[in-house]
N, CA, C and O atoms as CSV, one atom per row, in Angstrom:
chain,resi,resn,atom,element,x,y,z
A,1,UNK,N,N,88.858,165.203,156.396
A,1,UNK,CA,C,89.411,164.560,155.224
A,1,UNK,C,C,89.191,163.054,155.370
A,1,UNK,O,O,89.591,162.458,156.370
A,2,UNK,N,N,88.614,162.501,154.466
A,2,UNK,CA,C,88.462,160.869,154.542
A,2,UNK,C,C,89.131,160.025,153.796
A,2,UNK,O,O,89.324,160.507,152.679
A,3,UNK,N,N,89.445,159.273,153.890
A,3,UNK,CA,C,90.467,158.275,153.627
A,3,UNK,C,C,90.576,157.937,151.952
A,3,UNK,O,O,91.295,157.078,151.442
A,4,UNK,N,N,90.202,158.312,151.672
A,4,UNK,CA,C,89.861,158.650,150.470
A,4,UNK,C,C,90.857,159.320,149.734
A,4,UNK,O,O,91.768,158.979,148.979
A,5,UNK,N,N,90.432,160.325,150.159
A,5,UNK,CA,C,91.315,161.792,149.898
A,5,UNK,C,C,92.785,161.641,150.114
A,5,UNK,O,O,93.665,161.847,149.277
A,6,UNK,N,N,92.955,161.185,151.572
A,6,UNK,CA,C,94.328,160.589,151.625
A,6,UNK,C,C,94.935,159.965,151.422
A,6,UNK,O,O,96.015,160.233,151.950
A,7,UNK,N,N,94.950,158.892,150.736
A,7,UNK,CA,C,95.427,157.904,149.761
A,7,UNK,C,C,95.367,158.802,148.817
A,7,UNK,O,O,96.460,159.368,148.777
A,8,UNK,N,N,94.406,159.365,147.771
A,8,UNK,CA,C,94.732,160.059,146.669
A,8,UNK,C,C,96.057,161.411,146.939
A,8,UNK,O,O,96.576,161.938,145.955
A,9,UNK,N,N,96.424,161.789,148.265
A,9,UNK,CA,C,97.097,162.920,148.336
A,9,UNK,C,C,98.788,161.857,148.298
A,9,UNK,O,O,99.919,162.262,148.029
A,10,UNK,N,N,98.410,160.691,148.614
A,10,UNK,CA,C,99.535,160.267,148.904
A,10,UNK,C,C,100.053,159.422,147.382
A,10,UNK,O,O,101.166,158.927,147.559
A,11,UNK,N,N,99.689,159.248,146.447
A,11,UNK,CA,C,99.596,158.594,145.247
A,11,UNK,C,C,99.970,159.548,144.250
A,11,UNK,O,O,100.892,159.367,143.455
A,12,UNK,N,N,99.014,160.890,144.314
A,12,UNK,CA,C,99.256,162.155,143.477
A,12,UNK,C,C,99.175,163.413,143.944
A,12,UNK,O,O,98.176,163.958,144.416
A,13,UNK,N,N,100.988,164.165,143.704
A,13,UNK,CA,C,101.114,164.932,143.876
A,13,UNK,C,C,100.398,166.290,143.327
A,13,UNK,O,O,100.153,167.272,144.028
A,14,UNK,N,N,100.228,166.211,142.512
A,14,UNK,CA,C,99.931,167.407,141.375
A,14,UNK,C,C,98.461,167.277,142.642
A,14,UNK,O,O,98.095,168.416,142.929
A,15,UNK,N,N,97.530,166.055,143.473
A,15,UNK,CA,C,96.287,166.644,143.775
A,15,UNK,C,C,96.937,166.865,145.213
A,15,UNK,O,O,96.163,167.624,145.795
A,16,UNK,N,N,97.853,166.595,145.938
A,16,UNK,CA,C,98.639,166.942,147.070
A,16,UNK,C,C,98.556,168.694,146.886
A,16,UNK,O,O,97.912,169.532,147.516
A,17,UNK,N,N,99.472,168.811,145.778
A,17,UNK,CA,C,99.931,170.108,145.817
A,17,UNK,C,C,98.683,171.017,145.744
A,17,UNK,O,O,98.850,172.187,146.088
A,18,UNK,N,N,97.260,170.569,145.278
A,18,UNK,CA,C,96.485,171.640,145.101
A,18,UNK,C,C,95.512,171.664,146.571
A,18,UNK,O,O,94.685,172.575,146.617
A,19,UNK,N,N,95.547,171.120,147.253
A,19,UNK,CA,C,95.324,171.095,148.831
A,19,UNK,C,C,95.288,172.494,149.542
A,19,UNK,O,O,96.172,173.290,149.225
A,20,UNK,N,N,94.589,172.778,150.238
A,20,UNK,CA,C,94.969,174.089,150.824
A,20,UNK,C,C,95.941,173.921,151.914
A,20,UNK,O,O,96.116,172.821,152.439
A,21,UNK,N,N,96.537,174.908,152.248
A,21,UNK,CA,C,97.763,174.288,153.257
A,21,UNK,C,C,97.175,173.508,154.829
A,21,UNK,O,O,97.639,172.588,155.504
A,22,UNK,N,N,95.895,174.424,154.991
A,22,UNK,CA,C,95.391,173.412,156.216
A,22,UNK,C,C,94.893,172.031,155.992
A,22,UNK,O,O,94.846,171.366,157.027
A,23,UNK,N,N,94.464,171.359,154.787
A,23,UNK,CA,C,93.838,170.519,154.181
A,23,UNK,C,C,95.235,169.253,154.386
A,23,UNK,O,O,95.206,168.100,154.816
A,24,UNK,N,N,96.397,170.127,153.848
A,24,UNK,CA,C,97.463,168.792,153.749
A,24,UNK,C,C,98.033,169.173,155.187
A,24,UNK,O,O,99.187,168.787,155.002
A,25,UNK,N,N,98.030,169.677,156.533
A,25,UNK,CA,C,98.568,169.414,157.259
A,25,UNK,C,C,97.469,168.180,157.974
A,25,UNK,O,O,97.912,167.710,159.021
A,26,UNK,N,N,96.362,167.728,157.603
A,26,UNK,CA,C,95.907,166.868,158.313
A,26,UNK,C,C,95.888,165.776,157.687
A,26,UNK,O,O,95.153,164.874,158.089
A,27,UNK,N,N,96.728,165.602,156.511
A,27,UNK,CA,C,97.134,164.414,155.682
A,27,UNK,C,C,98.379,163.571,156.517
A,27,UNK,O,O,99.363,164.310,156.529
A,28,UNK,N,N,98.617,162.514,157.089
A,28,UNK,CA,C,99.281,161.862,157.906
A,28,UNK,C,C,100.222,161.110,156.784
A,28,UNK,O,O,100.053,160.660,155.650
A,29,UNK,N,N,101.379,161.229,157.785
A,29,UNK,CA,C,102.667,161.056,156.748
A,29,UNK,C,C,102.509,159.570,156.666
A,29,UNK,O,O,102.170,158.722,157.491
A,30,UNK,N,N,103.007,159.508,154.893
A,30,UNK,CA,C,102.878,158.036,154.337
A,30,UNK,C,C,103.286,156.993,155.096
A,30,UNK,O,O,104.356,157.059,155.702
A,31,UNK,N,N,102.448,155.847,155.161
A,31,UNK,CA,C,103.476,154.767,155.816
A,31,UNK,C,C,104.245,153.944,155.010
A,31,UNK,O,O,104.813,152.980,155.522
A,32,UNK,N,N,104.353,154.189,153.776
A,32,UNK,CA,C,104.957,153.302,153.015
A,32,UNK,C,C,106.124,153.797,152.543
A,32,UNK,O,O,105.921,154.326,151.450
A,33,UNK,N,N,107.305,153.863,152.893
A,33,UNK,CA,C,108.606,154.725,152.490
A,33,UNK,C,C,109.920,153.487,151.761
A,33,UNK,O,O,110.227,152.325,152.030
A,34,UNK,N,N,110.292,154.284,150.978
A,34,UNK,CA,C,111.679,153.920,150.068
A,34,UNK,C,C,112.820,153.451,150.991
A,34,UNK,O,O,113.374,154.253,151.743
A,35,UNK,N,N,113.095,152.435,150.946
A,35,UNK,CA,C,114.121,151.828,152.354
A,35,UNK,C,C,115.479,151.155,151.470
A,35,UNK,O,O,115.299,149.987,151.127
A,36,UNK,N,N,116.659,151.702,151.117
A,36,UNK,CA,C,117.894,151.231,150.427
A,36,UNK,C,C,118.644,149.840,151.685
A,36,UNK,O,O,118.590,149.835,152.914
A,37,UNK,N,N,119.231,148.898,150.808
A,37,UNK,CA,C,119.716,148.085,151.952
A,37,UNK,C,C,121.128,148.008,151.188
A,37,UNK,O,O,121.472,148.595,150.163
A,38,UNK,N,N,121.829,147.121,151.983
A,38,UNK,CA,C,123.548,147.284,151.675
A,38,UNK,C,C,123.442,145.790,151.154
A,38,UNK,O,O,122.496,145.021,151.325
A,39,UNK,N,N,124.569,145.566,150.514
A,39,UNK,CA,C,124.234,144.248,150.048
A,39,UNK,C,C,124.398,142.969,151.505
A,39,UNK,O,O,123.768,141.952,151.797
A,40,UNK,N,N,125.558,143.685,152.115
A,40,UNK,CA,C,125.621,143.248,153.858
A,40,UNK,C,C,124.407,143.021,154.056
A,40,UNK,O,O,124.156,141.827,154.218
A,41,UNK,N,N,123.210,143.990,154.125
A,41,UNK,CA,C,121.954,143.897,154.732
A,41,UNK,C,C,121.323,142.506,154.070
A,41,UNK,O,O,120.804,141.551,154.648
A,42,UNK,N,N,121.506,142.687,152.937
A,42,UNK,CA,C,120.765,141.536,152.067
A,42,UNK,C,C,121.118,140.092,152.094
A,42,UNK,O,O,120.284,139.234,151.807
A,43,UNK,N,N,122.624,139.743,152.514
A,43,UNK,CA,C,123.166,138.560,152.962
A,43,UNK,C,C,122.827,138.305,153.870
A,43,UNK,O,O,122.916,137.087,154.021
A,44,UNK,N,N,122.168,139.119,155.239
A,44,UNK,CA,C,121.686,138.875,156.345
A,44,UNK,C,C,120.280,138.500,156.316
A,44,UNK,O,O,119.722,138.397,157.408
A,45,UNK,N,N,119.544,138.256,155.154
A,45,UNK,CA,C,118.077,138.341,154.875
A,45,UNK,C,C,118.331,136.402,154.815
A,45,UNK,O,O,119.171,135.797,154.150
A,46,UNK,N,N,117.395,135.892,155.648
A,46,UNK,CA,C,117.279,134.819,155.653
A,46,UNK,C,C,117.597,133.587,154.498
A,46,UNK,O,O,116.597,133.573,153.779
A,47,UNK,N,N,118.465,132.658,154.068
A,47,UNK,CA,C,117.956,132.207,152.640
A,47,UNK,C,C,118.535,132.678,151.870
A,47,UNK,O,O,118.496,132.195,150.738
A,48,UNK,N,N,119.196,133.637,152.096
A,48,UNK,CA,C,120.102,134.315,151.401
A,48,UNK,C,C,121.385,134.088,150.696
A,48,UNK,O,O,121.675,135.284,150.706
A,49,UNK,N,N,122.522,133.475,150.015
A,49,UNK,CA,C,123.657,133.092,149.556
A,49,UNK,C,C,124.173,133.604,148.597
A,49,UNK,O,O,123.535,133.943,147.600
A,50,UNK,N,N,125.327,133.734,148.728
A,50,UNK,CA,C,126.336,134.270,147.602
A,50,UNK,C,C,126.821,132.751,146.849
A,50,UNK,O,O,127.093,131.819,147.605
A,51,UNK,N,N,126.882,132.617,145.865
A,51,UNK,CA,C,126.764,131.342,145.036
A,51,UNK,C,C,127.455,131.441,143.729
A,51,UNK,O,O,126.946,132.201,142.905
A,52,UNK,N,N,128.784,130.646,143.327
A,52,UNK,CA,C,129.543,131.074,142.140
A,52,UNK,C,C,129.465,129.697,141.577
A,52,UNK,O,O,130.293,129.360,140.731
A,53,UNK,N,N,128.645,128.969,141.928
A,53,UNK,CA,C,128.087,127.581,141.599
A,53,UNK,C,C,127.273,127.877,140.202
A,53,UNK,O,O,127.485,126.960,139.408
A,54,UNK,N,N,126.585,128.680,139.779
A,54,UNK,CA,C,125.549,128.683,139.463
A,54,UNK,C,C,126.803,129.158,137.861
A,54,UNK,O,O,126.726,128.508,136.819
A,55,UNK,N,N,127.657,130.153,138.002
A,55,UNK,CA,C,128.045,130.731,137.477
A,55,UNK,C,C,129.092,129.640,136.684
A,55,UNK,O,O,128.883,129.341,135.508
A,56,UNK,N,N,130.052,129.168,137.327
A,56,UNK,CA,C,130.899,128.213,137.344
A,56,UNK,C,C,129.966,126.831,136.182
A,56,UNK,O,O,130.392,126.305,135.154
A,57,UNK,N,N,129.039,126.684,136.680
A,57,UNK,CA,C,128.389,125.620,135.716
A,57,UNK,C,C,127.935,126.246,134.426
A,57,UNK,O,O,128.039,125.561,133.409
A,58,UNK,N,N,127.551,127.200,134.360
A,58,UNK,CA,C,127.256,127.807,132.831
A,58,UNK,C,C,128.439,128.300,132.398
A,58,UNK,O,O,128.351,128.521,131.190
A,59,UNK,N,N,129.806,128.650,132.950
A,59,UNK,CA,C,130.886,128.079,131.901
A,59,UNK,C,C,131.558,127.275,131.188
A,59,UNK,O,O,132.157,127.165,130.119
A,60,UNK,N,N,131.183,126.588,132.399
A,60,UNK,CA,C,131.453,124.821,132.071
A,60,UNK,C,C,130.760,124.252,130.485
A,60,UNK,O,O,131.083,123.646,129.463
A,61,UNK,N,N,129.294,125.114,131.307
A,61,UNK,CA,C,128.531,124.009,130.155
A,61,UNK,C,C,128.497,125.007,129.118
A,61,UNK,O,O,127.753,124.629,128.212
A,62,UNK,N,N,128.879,125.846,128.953
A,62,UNK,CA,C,129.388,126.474,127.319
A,62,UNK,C,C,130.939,126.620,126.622
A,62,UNK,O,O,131.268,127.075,125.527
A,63,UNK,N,N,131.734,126.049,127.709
A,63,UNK,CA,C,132.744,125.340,127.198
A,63,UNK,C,C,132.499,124.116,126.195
A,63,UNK,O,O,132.653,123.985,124.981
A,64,UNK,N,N,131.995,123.174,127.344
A,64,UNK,CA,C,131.655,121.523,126.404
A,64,UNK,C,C,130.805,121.986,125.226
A,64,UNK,O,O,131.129,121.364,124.215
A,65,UNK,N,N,129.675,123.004,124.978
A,65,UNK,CA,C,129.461,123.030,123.764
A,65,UNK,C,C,129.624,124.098,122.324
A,65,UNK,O,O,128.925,124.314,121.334
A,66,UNK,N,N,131.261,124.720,122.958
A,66,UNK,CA,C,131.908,125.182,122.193
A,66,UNK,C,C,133.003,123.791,121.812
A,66,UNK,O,O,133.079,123.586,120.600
A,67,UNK,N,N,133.893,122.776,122.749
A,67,UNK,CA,C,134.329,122.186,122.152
A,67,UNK,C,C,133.492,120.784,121.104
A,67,UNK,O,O,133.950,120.266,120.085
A,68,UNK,N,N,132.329,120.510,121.723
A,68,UNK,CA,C,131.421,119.476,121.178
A,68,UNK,C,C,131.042,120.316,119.226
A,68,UNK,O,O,130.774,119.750,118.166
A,69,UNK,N,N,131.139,121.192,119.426
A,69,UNK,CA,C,130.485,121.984,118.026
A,69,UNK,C,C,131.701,121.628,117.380
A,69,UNK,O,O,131.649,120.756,116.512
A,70,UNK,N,N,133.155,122.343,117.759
A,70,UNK,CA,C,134.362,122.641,116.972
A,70,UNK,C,C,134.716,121.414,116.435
A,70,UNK,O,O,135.448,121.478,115.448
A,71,UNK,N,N,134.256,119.858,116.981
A,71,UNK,CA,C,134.364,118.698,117.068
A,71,UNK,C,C,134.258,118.394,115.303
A,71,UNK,O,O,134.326,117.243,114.870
């Protein structure tokens, strides 16, 4: 099987599934897998911050131009 083939087995199932069973046991398991993180995990990601700054100023500043309008 050439590399070819295996990338296509790993992309599409429907051509996975039509494989003969010896054909996909020499298909090598994907290296690219679905990895969930915690948001814990994600605060630990370099660069990272929890920030109510950002939030806090766009109330602010749609306060002043709810009272600047009502003006």
């Amino acid at each position: 099987m050439n590399s070819n083939q295996i990338v296509k087995s790993w992309k599409d199932q429907d051509y996975m599934h039509a494989l003969s069973t010896a054909e996909q046991a020499l298909v090598p398991e994907n290296p690219v897998c679905l990895m969930e993180l915690s948001d814990e995990d994600l605060l630990g990601v370099n660069g990272a911050q929890v920030s109510t700054y950002s939030v806090a100023s766009a109330v602010s500043i749609a306060v002043t131009v709810i009272f600047v309008i009502t003006l």
